[in-house]
C-alpha positions as CSV (number, residue, x, y, z in Angstrom):
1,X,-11.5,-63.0,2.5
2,X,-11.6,-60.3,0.1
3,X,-14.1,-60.5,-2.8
4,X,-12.4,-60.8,-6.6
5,X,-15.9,-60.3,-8.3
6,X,-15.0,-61.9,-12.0
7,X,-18.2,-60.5,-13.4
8,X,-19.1,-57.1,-12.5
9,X,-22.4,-56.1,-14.4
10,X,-25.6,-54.8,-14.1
11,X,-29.0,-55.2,-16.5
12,X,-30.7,-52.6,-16.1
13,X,-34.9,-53.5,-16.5
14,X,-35.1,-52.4,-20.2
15,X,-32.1,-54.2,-21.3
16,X,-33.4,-57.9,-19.8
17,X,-36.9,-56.6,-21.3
18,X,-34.8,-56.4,-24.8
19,X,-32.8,-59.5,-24.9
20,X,-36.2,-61.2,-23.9
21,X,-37.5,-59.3,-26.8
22,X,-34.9,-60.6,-29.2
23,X,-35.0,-63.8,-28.0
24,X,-38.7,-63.9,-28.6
25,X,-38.0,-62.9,-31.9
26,X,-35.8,-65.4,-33.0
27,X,-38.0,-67.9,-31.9
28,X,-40.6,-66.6,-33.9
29,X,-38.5,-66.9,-36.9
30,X,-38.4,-70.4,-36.2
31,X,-41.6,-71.9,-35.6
32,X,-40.4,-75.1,-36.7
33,X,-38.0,-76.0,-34.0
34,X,-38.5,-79.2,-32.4
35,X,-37.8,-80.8,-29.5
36,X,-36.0,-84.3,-28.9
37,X,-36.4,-86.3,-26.6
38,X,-33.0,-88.4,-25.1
39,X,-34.3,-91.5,-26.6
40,X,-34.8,-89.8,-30.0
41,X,-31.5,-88.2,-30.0
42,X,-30.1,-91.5,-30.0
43,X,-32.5,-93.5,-32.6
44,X,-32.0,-90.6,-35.0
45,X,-29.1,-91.3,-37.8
46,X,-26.3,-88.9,-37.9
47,X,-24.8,-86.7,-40.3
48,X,-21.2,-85.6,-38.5
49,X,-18.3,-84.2,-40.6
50,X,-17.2,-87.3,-42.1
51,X,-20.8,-88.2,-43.9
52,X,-21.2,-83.9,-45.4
53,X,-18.5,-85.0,-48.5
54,X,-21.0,-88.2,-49.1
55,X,-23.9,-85.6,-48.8
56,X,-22.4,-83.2,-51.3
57,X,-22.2,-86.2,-53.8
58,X,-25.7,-87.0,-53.2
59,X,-27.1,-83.7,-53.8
60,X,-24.8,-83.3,-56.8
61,X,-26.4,-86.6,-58.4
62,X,-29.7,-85.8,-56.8
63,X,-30.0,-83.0,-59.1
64,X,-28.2,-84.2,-62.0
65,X,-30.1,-87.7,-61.9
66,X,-33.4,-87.8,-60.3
67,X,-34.5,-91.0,-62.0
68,X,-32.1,-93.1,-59.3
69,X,-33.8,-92.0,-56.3
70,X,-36.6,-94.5,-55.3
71,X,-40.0,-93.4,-55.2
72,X,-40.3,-92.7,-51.6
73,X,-37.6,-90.3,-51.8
74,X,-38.9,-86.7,-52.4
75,X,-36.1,-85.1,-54.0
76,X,-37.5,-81.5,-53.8
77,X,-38.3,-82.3,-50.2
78,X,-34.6,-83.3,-49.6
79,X,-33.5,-80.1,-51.2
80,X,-35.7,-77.9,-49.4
81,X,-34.1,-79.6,-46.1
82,X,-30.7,-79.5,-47.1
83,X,-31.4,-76.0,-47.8
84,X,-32.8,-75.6,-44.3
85,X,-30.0,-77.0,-42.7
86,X,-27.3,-75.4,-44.4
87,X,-29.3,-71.8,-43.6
88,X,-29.4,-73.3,-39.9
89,X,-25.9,-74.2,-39.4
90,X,-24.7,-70.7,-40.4
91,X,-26.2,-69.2,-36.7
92,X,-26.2,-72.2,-34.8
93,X,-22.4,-72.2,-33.7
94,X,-23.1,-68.7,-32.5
95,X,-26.3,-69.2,-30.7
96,X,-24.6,-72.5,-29.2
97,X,-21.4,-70.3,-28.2
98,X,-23.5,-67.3,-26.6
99,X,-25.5,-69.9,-24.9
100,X,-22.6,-71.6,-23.3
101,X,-21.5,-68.2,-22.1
102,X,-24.4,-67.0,-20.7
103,X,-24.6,-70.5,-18.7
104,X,-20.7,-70.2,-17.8
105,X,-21.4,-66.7,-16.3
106,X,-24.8,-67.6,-14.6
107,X,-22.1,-70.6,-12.8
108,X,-19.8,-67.9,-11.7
109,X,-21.7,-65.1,-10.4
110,X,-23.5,-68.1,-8.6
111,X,-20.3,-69.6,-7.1
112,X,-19.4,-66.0,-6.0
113,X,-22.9,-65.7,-4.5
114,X,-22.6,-68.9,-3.1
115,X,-19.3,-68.0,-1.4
116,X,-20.2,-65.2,-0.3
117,X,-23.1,-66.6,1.5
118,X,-21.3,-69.1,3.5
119,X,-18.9,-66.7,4.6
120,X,-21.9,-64.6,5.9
121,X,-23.4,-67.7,7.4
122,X,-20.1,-68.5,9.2
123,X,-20.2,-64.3,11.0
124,X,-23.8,-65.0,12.0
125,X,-22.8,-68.5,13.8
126,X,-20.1,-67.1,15.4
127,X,-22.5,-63.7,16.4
128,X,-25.0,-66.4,17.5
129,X,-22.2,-68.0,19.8
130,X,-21.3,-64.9,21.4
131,X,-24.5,-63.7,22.4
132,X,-25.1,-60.4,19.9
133,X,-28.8,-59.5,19.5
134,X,-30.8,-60.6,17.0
135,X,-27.8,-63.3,15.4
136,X,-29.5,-66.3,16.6
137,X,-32.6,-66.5,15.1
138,X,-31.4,-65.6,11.7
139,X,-28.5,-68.6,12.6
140,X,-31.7,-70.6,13.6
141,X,-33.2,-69.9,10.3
142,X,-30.5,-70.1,8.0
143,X,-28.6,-73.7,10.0
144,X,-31.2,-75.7,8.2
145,X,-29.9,-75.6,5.3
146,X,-26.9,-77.7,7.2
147,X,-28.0,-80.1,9.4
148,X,-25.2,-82.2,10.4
149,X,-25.7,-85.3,12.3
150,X,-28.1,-85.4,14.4
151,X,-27.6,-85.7,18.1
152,X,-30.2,-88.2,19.4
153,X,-29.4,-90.9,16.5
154,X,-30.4,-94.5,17.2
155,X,-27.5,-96.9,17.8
156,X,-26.9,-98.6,15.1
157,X,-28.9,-102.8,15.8
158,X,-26.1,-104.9,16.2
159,X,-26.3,-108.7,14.9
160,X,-27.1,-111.5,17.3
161,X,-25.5,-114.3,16.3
């Protein structure tokens, strides 16, 4: 079967020594990133689409009357946070995008590798069948990977009634 590489590419050293670079330095940028666990993701209350409207009015009467908000409600600190997340969200649908990309292309070029492989696995089993030098101990090494059934299986017990 002839090969239809999808992504044909190559990093060179000081490119992957870049991106790592960047990526470092957007990390830095953002010391403050945390990490959830499942369990948290779940507990945690949620702001989708439908509560930013409700949001808006709050900051609007946040500002405009402070004397509402109970005592354990920080309203600087809820600016500063809105603020946060609003300078968040502006990169996060790229970084989210480019990340699903680079994961789409790493599942490619390893389903092409993977192919590829097992094509190459089935040339060195049939070299290993017809004799050719050296094809059956690489067929040795590389047939555990599929074991199949195993020859000298138990019977299964039957039931005595």
């Amino acid at each position: 079967m002839a090969y239809d590489n999808r992504v044909v590419a190559v990093l060179s050293d000081e490119d992957v020594t870049s991106i790592q670079s960047a990526l470092t330095t957007v990390r830095g940028a953002l010391p403050f990133l945390v990490t959830l666990s499942g369990q948290e993701r779940r507990e945690l209350a949620k702001m989708g689409p439908k509560s930013v409207g409700f949001d808006e009015k709050c900051a609007t009467y946040m500002n405009n009357r402070p004397e509402f908000a109970p005592g354990f409600v920080d309203v600087a600190e809820v600016q500063k946070v809105r603020a946060l997340r609003s300078q968040l969200l502006r990169f996060t649908m790229e970084l989210q995008t480019l990340a699903s990309c680079v994961d789409d292309t790493v599942q490619l070029v390893s389903s092409e590798i993977w192919l590829a492989d097992l094509d190459y696995y089935k040339g060195i089993r049939e070299a290993a069948k017809t004799g050719q030098a050296g094809a059956q101990d690489a067929y040795d090494d590389l047939r555990v990977r599929f074991p199949g059934p195993r020859a000298n299986r138990a019977a299964p017990a039957t039931a005595v009634a």
